[in-house]
C-alpha positions in Angstrom: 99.6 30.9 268.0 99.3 32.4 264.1 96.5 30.9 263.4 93.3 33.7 263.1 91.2 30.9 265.3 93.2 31.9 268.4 91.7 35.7 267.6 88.0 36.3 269.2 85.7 36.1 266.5 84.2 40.1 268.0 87.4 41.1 268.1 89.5 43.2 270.8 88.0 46.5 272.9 90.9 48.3 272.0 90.8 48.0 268.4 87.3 48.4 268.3 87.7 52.0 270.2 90.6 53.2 267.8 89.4 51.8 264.6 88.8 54.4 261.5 86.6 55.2 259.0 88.9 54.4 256.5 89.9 51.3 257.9 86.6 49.9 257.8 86.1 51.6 254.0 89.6 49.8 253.5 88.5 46.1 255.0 84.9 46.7 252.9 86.6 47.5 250.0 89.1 44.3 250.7 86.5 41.6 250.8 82.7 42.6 250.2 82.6 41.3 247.1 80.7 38.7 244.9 83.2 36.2 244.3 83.7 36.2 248.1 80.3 35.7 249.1 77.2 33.2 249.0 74.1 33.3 248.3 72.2 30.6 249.7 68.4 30.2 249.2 65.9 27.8 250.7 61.9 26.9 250.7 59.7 26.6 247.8 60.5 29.2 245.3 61.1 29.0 241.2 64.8 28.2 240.5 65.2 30.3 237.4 63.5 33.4 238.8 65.6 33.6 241.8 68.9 33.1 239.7 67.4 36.5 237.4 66.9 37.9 240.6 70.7 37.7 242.2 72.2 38.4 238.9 70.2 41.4 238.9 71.7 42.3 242.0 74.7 41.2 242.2 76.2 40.8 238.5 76.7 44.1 237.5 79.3 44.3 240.9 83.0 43.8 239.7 84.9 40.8 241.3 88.2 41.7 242.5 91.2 39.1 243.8 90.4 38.4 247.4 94.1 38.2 249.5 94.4 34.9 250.6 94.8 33.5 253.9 96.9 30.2 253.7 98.1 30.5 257.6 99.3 26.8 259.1 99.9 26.7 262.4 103.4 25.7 263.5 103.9 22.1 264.5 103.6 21.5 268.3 106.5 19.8 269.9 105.7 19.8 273.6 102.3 21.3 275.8 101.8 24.5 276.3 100.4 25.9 279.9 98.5 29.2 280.4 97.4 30.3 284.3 94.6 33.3 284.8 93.3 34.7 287.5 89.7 35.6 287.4 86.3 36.2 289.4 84.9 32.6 288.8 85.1 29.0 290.3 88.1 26.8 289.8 88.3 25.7 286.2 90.8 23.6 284.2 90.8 23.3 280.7 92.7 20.6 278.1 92.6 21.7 274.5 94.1 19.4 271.9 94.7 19.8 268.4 92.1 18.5 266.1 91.5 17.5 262.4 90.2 20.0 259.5 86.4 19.8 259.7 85.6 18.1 256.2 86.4 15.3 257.4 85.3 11.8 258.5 87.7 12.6 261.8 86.1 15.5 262.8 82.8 14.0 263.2 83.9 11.0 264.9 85.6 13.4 267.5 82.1 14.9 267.8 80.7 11.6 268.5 83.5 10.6 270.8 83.1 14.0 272.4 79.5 13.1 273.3 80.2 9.8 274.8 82.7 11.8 277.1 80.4 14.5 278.2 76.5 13.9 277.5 74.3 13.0 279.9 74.5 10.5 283.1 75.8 7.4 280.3 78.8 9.8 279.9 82.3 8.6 281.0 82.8 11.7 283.0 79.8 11.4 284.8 80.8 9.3 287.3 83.8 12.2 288.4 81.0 14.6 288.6 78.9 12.6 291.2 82.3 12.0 293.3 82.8 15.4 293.1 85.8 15.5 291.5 84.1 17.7 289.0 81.3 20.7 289.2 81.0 19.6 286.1 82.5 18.6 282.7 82.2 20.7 279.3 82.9 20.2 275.5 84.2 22.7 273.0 84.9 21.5 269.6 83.5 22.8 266.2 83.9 21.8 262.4 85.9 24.2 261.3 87.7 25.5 257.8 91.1 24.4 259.3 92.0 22.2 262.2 90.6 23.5 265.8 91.1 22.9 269.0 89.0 19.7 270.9 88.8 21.3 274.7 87.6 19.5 278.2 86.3 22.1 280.8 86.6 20.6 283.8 85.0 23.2 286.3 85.8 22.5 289.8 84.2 23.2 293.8 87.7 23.7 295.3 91.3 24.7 294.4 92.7 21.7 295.7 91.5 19.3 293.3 93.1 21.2 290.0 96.1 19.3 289.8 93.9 16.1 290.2 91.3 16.9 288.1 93.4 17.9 284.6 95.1 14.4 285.6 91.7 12.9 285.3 90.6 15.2 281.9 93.7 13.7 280.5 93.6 9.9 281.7 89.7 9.5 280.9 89.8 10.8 277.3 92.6 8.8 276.6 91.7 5.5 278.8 87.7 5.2 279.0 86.4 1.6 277.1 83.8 2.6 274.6 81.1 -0.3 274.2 79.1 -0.2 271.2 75.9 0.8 273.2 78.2 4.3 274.1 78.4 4.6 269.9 75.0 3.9 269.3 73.7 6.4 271.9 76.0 8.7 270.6 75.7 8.5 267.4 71.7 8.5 267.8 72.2 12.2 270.0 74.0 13.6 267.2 72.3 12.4 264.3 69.2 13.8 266.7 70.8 17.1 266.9 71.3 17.9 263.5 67.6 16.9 262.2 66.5 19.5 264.7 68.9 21.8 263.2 67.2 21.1 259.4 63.6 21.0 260.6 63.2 24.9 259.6 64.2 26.4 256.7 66.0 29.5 258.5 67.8 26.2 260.5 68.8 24.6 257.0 69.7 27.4 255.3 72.1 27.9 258.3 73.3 24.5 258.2 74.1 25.3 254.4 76.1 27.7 255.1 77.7 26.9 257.8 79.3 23.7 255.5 79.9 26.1 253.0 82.1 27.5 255.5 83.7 24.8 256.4 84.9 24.4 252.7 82.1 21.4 251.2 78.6 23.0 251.0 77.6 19.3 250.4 78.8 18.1 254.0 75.3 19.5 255.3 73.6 16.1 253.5 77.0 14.0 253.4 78.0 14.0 257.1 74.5 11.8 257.9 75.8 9.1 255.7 79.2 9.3 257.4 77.4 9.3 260.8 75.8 6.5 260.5 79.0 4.4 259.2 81.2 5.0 262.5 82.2 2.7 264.4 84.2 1.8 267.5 87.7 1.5 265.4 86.8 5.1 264.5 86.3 6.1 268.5 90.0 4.4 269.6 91.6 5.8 266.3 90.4 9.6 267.2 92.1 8.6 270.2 95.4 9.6 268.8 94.2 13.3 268.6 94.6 13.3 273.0 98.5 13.9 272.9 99.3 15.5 275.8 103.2 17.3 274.2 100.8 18.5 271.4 97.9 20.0 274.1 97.8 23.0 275.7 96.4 23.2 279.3 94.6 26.7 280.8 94.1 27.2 284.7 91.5 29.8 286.1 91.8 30.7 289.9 90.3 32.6 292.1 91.2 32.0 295.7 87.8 33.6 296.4 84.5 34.3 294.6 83.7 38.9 295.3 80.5 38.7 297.3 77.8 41.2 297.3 78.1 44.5 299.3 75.8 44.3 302.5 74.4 47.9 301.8 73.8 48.2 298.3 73.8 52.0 297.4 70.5 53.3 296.6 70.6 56.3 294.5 67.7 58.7 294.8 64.8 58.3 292.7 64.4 60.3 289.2 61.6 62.5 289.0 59.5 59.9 285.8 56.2 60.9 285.2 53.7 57.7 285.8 52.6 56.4 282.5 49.1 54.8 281.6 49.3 51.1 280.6 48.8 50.6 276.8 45.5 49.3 275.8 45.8 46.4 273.3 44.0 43.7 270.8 43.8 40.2 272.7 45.0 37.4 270.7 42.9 35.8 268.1 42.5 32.0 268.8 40.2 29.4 267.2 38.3 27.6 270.6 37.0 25.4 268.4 40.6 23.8 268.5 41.3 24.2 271.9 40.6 21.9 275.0 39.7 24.0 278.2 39.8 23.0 281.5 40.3 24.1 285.6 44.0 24.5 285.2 45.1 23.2 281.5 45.0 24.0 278.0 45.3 22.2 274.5 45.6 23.9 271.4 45.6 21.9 267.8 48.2 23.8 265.7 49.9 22.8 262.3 53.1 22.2 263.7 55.9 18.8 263.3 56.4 17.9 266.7 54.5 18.4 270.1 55.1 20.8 272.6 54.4 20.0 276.4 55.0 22.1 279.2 53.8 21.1 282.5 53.9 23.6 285.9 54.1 21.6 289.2 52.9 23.8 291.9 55.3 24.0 295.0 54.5 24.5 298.5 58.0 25.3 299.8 61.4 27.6 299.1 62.0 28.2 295.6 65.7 26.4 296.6 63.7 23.4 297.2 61.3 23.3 294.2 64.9 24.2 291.9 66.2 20.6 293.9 63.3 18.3 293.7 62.7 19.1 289.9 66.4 18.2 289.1 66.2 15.0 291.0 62.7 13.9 289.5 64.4 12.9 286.6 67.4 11.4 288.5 65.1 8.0 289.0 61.7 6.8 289.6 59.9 3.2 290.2 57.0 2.0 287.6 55.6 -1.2 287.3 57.4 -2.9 289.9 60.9 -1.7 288.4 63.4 0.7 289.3 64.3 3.5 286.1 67.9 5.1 286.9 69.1 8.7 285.6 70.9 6.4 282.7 67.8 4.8 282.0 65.8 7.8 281.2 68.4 9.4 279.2 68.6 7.0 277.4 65.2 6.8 276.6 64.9 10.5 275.5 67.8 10.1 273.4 66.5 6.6 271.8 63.0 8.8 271.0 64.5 12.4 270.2 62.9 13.8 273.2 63.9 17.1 274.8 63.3 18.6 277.7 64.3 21.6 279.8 63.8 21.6 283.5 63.3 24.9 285.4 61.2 27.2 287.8 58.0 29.4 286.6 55.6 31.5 289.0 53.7 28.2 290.3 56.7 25.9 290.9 58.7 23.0 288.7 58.5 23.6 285.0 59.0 21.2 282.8 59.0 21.8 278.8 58.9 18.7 276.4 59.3 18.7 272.7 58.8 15.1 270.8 57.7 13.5 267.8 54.4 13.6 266.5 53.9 9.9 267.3 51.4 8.2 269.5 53.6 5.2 270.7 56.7 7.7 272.2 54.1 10.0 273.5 52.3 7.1 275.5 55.9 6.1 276.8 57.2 9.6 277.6 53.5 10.3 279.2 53.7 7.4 281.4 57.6 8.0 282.1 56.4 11.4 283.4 53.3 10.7 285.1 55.9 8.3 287.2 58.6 10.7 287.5 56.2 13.4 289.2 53.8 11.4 291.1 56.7 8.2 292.2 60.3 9.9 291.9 63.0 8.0 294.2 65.5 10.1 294.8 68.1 8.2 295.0 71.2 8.9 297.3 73.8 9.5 295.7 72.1 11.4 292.7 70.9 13.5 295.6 73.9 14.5 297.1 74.9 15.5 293.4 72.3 17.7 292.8 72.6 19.6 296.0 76.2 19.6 295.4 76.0 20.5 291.8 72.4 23.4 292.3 74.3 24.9 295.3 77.8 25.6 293.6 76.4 26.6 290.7 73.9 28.9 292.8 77.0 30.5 295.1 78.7 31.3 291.4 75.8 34.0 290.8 77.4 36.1 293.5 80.0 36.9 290.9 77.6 37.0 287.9 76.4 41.3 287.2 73.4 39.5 285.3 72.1 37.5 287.8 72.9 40.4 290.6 71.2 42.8 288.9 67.9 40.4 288.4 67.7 39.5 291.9 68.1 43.4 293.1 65.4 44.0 290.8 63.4 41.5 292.1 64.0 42.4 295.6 62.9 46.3 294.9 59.6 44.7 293.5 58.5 42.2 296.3 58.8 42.0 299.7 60.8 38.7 302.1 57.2 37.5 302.5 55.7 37.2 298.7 56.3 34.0 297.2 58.1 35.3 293.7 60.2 37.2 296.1 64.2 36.0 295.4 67.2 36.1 297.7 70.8 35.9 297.6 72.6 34.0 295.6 74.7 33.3 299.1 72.3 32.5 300.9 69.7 30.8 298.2 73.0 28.4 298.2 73.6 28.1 301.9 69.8 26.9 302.3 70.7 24.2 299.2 73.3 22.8 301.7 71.5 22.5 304.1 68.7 20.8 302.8 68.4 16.7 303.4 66.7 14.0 301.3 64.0 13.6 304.0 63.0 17.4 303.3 62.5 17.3 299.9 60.7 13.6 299.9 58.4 15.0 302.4 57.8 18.4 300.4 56.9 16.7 297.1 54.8 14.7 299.0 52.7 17.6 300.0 53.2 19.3 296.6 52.5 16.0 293.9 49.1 15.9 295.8 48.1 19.7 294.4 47.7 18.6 291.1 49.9 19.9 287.9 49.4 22.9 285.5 49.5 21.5 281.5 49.6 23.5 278.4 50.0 21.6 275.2 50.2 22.0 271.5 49.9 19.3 268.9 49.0 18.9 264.9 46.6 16.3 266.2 43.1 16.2 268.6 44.2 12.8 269.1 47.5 13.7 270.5 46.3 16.3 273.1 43.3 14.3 274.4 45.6 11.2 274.8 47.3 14.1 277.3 44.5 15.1 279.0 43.7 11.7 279.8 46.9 10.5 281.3 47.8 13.8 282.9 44.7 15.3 284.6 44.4 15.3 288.3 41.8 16.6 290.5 44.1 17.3 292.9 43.0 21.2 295.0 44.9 24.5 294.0 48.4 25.9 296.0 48.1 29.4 297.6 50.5 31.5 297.6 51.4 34.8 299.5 51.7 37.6 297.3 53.0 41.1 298.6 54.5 43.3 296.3 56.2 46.4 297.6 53.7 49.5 297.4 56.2 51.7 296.5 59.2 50.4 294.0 60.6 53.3 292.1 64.4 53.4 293.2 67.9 52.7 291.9 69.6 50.0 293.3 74.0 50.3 292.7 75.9 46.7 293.1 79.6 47.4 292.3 81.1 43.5 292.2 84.7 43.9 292.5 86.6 42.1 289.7 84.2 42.7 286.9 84.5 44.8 284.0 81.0 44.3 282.4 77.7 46.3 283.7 74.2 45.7 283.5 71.4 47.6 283.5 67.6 45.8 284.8 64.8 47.8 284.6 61.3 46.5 285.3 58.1 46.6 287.1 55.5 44.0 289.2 52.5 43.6 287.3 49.5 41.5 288.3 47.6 39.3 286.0 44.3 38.1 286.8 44.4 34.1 285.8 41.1 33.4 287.0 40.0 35.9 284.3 37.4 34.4 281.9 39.4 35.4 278.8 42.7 34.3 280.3 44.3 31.4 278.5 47.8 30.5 279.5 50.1 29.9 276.9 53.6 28.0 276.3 
């Protein structure tokens, strides 16, 4: 309530529009200073040099006392409640008060956080696939002073509010933690943060980002720290989920503004057509690439390696967003049966990412992992089974549809995602297959779709044979991924039909929203079957 964390970091519109010159000359003058300020350099470089350097830039500025800002918010004797109505789904959040974050509190809450929220092991999970939950979101940072550790719960339905903040509070406060929950944990964090180091732009931000929170040595320290939890720490941050010290915010909105039928369409400016800028192709090295019908590998001087494979589809884009989700949702190899907590747990236990999603062809998948040949023959032969063998089991099924088509319906309210698909829909016609509908109806086709549909779609779709572009510090590495991942399998056809005439302005007023966007854009057609035409990640 006093503290400057309950201020947004951008600041307010109105401010912003009435602020002064001399204001801003005022606040400059205030705290851009040297003895308010670091300097924080990182890569190879000589030490002394760069030390002549900054005080050759910085020491003849004069250091002036910088106002201080000792603000401690007022003790919380009983929960506070805030309601809003807004153009979204159903959402109920429970912020409680949290530690300074130096400290080995803080981190612990991270981990605990984690075990809460992350993945199919989390303890929320299980309220997700009931439905009790769309799903179920984090928000807790490190901060100078103590901050707020926040549970999003965002719902399907209005009815379940009073339910679901019940649940928020009883699970954070209730769940058993095993030590297999720490380790996993505890393993995703410590994952998290090396990713975080591996640049030097990434360390250097790390730096200072502990220098902000008051210790620039907590960047290195908190590792050690990390590692030395245990479940004692989990039931002690415990004591942080006091409900007469939490505060509890409501969003409603008894019903999501749909999309105007007849879209305005303004009359067309008068824009000279402009010649397509000639350019120099990219310079690549064949002699370190691997070229075949549909993939390519590229050796590159790079830490990790970088998979991204395109799984053509034969149906509705709604489909191919579905059967992606739930390929990693379960799969049978060797005789034995993987679950979705299986396989997350593997990518965690190997610090493997991946991002599942839709390109031009169908399924995309993109993998980073370690440059090591015992994970990549795992993860390989995971995915091989995950594409060619998913299972799809029931109930993950009905929480992917569940989960796809909520979060599909939402876009109706979201001036990004309108404006993209009005784009897209002045581009290509119903019958082209990059053509995109409604964010209504796109949902309404999600529910409903059956298992049956989708098991015999990828059916008809595994047998087309997958897309693979690769890059690796190692030969080694990228024919080991030729060889498990090449098919022969024939190529998918798809109907193109772009609109012959696209130039027009396209008006979507959403009622509700404040924010506008602007798309602008243009169909273009790229000849992949070009001899010089090498796709890349």
């Amino acid at each position: 309530t006093q503290h400057p964390y309950g201020h947004s970091t951008i600041g307010y519109l109105y401010d912003i529009e009435h602020v002064t010159a001399k204001k801003l000359q005022n606040f400059h003058d205030t705290y851009y200073m040297p003895n308010n300020a670091i300097v924080m350099v990182t890569g190879q470089f000589n030490s002394e040099q760069v030390m002549k350097d900054i005080d050759e830039h910085f020491g003849s500025i004069p250091s002036k006392k910088v106002p201080k800002m000792n603000l401690v918010e007022p003790l919380q004797t009983g929960q506070r409640r805030v309601h809003v109505n807004f153009n979204s789904s159903p959402l109920v959040a429970v912020g409680f008060k949290g530690p300074k974050g130096v400290s080995r509190d803080a981190i612990a809450l991270k981990v605990l956080g984690l075990i809460l929220t992350s993945g199919p092991t989390s303890k929320f999970y299980p309220k997700v696939k009931d439905g009790t939950f769309h799903s179920v979101e984090l928000d807790f940072e490190r901060t100078h002073d103590p901050n707020l550790f926040t549970l999003w719960g965002i719902l399907s339905s209005e009815s379940k509010l009073k339910s679901a903040e019940e649940t928020l509070i009883n699970v954070a406060q209730n769940c058993n933690i095993t030590q297999k929950d720490l380790e996993v944990a505890v393993k995703t964090l410590s994952n998290q943060w090396k990713r975080s180091e591996e640049s030097t732009q990434g360390f250097t931000s790390e730096l200072n980002e502990a220098a902000a929170r008051g210790d620039v040595f907590d960047a290195i320290d908190r590792h050690e720290t990390l590692k030395s939890l245990t479940l004692a720490d989990m039931n002690h941050c415990k004591k942080y989920f006091d409900v007469n010290k939490s505060t509890v915010a409501t969003l409603l909105n008894n019903k999501v503004a749909e999309m105007p039928d007849n879209s305005t369409i303004a009359p067309e400016p008068s824009i000279p057509q402009q010649p397509v800028p000639s350019f120099e192709p990219m310079s690549i090295n064949l002699d370190n690439v691997i070229q075949s019908d549909k993939n390519v590998y590229f050796e590159y001087p790079m830490s990790d390696i970088h998979l991204r494979v395109s799984i053509p589809s034969l149906g509705s884009n709604e489909h191919a967003q579905m059967i992606g989700a739930l390929m990693t949702k379960g799969t049978k190899m060797q005789d034995r049966y993987f679950k979705a907590e299986d396989i997350h747990m593997f990518l965690n236990e190997n610090n493997i990412q991946r991002e599942i999603g839709l390109d031009e062809n169908g399924i995309l998948l993109k993998i980073t992992m370690p440059s090591d040949m015992g994970v990549l023959e795992k993860e390989l032969n995971l995915l091989k089974s995950e594409i060619y063998n998913p299972t799809f089991p029931n109930d993950e099924f009905e929480q992917v549809r569940r989960h796809i088509a909520e979060e599909t319906a939402g876009g109706m309210a979201d001036v990004n995602k309108v404006a993209s698909i009005k784009l897209n829909q002045s581009i290509f016609e119903p019958s082209d297959y990059r053509y995109a509908k409604d964010s209504k109806e796109s949902s309404q086709i999600m529910w409903n779709t059956n298992r049956n549909e989708l098991l015999m779609e990828h059916k008809k779709t595994c047998g087309k044979g997958i897309y693979i572009t690769a890059v690796a510090n190692d030969m080694k590495y990228l024919n080991k991924i030729q060889n498990t991942l090449e098919s022969t399998g024939g190529n998918v056809s798809h109907t193109c039909a772009p609109k012959k005439k696209t130039l027009k302005n396209v008006d979507v007023k959403i009622p509700g929203m404040s924010s506008t966007t602007v798309a602008y854009g243009c169909g273009i057609d790229i000849d992949m079957h070009h001899e010089d035409f090498i796709p890349l990640t």
